[in-house]
C-alpha positions in Angstrom: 2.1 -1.5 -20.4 4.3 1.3 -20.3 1.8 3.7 -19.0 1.0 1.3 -16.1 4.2 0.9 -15.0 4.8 5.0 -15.1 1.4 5.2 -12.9 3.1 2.7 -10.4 6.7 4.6 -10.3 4.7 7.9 -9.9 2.4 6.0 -7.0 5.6 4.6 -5.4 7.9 8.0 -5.6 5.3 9.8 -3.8 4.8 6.9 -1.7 8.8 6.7 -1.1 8.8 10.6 -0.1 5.7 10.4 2.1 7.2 7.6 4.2 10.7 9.9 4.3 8.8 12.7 5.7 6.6 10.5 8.0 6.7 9.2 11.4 9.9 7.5 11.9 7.4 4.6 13.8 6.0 3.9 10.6 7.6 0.2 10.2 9.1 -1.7 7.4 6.4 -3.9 6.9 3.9 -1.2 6.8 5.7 0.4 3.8 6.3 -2.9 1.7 2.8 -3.8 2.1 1.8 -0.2 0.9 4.2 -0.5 -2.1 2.5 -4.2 -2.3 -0.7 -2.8 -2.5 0.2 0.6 -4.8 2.0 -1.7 -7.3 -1.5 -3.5 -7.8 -0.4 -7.0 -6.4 -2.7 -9.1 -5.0 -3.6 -8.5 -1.7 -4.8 -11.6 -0.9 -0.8 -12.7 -1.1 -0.3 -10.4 2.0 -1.9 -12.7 4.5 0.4 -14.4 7.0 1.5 -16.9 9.1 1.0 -16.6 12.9 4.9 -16.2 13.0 4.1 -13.2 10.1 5.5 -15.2 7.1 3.8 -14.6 4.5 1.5 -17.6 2.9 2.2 -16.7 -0.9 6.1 -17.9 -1.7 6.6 -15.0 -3.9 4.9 -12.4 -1.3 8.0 -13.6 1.4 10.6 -14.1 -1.6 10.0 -10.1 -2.0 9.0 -9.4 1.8 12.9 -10.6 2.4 14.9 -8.5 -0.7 12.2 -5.2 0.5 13.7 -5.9 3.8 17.1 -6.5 3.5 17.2 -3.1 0.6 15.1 -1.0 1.4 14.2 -0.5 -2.4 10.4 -0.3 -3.7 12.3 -1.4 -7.0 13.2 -5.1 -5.9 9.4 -5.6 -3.9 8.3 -5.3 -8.0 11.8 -7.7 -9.0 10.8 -10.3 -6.5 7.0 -10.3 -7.1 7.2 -11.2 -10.1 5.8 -14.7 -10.7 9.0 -17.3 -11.0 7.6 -20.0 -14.0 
């Protein structure tokens, strides 16, 4: 487990630096869906809405905190299944 979650801080880091030295067009919900996808979540959870909410409760509980902060750290916080 702890391995795992190393390989996804590594993944997001150099994720987190690419997108500070990318494009500045490169938009939000392009970088939480990366983390999304780098973290190993389901990308099935990522489809959406025709007003772009996302279908899976949990995806938009975290779409909203990733939003709001900014912070690869709370997409993972949010994600995680409520139960």
């Amino acid at each position: 487990m702890l391995e795992n979650t190393t390989a996804i801080e590594d993944a997001v880091d150099h994720i987190e630096t690419a997108v500070e030295t990318s494009a500045p067009a490169r938009s939000v919900r392009d970088e939480f869906e990366t983390i999304w996808r780098v973290a190993g979540l389901p990308t099935c959870h990522l489809s959406r809405y025709a007003d772009g909410t996302y279908k899976a409760s949990y995806a938009m509980r975290a779409w909203d905190t990733y939003a709001a902060t900014r912070k690869w750290r709370a997409v993972l916080g949010a994600a995680k299944p409520r139960g």
